[in-house]
C-alpha positions in Angstrom: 29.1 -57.7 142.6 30.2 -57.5 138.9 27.7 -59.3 136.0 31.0 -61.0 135.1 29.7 -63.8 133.0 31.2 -67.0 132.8 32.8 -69.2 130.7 32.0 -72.6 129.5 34.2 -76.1 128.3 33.5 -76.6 125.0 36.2 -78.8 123.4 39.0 -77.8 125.3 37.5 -73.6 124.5 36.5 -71.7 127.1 34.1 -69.3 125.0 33.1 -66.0 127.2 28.8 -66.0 127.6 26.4 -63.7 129.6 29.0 -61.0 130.5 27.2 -57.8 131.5 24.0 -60.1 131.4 24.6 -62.4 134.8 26.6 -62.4 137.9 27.9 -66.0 138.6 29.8 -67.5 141.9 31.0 -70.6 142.6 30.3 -72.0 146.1 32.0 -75.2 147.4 28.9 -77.3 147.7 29.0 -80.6 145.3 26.3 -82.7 143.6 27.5 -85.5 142.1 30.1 -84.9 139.2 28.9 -80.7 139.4 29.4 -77.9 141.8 26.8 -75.7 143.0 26.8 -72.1 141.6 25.0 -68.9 142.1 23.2 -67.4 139.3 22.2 -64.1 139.4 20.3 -62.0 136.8 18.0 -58.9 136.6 15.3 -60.6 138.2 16.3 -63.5 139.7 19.1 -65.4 141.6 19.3 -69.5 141.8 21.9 -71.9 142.8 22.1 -74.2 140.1 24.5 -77.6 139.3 27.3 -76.8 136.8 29.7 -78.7 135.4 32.8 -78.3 137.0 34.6 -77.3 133.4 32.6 -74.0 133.7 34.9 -70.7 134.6 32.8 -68.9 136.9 34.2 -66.0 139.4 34.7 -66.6 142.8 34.7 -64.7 145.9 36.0 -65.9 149.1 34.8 -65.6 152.8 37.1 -65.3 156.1 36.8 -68.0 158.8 39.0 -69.0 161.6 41.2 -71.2 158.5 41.5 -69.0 156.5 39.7 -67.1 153.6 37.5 -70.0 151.8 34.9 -70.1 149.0 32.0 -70.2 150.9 29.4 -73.3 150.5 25.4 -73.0 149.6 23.0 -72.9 152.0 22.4 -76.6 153.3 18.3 -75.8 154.0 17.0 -75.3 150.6 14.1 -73.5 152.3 16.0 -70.5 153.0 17.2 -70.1 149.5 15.7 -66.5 148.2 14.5 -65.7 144.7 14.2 -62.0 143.9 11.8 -61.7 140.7 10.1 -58.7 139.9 10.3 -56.7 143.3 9.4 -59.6 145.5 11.7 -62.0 147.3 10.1 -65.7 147.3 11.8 -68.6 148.9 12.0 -72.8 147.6 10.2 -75.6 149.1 11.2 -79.1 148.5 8.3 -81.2 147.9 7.9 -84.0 150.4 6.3 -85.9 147.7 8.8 -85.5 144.6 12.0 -84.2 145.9 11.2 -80.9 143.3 11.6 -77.5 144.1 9.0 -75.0 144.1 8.3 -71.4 144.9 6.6 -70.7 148.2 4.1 -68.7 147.5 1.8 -68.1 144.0 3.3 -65.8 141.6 2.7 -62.0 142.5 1.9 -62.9 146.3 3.3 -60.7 148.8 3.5 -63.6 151.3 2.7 -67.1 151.8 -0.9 -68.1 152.6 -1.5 -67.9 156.3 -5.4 -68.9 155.3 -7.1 -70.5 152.6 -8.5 -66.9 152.3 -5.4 -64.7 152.6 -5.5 -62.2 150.0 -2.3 -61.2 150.1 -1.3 -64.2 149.3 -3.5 -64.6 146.1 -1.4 -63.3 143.7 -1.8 -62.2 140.3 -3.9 -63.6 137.4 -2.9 -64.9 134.5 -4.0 -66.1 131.3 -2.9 -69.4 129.8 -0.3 -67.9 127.2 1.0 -65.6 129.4 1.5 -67.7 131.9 5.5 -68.3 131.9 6.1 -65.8 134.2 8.3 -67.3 136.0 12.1 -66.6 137.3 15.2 -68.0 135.8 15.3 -71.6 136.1 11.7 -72.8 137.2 9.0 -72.8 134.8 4.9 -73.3 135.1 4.0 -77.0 136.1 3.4 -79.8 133.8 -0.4 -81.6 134.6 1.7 -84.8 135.6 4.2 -82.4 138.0 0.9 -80.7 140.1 -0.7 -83.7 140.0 1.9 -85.4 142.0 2.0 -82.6 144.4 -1.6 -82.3 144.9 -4.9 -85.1 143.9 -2.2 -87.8 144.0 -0.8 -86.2 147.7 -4.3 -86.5 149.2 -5.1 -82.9 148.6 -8.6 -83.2 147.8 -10.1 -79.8 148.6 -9.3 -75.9 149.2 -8.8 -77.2 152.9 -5.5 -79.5 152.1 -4.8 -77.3 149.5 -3.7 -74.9 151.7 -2.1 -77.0 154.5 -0.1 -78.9 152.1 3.4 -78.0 151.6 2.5 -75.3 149.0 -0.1 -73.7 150.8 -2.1 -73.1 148.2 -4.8 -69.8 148.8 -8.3 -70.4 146.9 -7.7 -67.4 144.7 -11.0 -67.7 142.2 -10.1 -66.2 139.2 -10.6 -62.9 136.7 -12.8 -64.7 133.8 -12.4 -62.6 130.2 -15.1 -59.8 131.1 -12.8 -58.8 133.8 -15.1 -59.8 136.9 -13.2 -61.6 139.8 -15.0 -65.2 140.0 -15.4 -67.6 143.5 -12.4 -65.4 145.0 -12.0 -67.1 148.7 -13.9 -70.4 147.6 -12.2 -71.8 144.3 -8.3 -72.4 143.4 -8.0 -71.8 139.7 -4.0 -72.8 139.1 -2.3 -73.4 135.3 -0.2 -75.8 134.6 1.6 -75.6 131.2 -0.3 -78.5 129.6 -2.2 -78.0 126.8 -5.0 -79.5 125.0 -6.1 -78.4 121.7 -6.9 -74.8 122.4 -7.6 -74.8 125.4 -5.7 -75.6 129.1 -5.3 -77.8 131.6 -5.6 -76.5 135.4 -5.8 -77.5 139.0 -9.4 -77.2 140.5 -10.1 -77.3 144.2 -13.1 -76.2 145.6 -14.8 -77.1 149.5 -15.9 -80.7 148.6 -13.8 -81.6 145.6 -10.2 -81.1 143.7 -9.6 -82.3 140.4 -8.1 -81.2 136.9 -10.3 -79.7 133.9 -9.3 -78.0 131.2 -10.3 -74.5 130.6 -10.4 -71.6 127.6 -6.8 -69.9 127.3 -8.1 -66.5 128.1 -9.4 -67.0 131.9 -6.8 -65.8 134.2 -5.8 -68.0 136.6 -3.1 -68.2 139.6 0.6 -69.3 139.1 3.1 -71.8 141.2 6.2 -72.1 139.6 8.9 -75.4 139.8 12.5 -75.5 139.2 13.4 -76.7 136.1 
């Protein structure tokens, strides 16, 4: 599949952007006044709404009418995201109706435990924390907490059997020692206060936000935009 590009209506123009950059598809899935396309770039790939003005490739499939465009997946669960030599998968959040990764940024897989390692992930500090693919971004304080203290998750037990299945993956504090790994969840969001950070706290008893210094690294969950 060629990184085509697409164009976009801009005053009756249809400007050429992203060629070489980003291989886009339209599918035959509608939302409203947009279509449903596939974005893909160097590290990720997303279906996203565009307006139906936008000149983007298409590429058909065969069925028994015919050759068709083909539509988007219906289950949003099955929807892949290939960023940085891992393949995650969305969630939609039973709570909100947003999209989230699967798993914590860097996980191999999602948490079977609340002590899976290999679903722990990697550590990040509070401005480097936008690690995220194309299209989803670290969570606001108001976006986890909708998903987690104000969804009943009120330790690292419904932290991990919530919908995000989130591991208690301690953290690496600014001396490089791994802290409370298999007891704590340490997870940014993008809120800041001051110089310091706001992040979701859960521990066996208790889950909460606190605000922390920039440079401890803590896990990631990322959120479509």
């Amino acid at each position: 599949m060629p990184a085509s590009g697409w164009r976009f209506h801009r005053n009756g123009e249809l400007p050429k952007i992203k060629a070489s950059a980003i291989a886009a598809l339209w599918s035959r899935s509608a939302t409203g006044l947009h279509s449903r396309a596939l974005f893909i770039s160097n590290d990720s790939s997303i279906f996203m709404d565009s307006p139906r003005g936008d000149g983007v490739s298409v590429r058909c499939i065969e069925t028994q009418a015919g050759l068709v465009i083909p539509l988007e997946p219906k289950d949003k669960e099955t929807n892949t995201i290939l960023f940085n030599g891992l393949t995650y998968k969305t969630l939609v959040s039973p709570h909100t109706g947003r999209i989230w990764l699967d798993r914590n940024i860097g996980a191999k897989r999602v948490a079977t435990s609340s002590t899976d390692s290999s679903a722990y992930g990697g550590y990040y500090k509070f401005d480097e924390a936008n690690v995220c693919p194309t299209g989803f971004s670290v969570p606001t304080e108001a976006e986890m907490t909708a998903e987690t203290v104000g969804a009943d998750v009120n330790n690292t037990t419904t932290a991990f059997t919530s919908f995000l299945k989130i591991p208690a993956a301690g953290s690496r504090i600014p001396n490089g020692v791994y802290d409370y790994v298999g007891f704590v969840v340490y997870m940014w969001t993008q809120t800041a206060v001051g110089f310091n950070g706001y992040y979701f706290y859960s521990s066996d008893i208790r889950a909460h936000f606190a605000i922390s210094d920039t440079d401890y690294n803590f896990s990631v969950r990322c959120i479509k935009d």
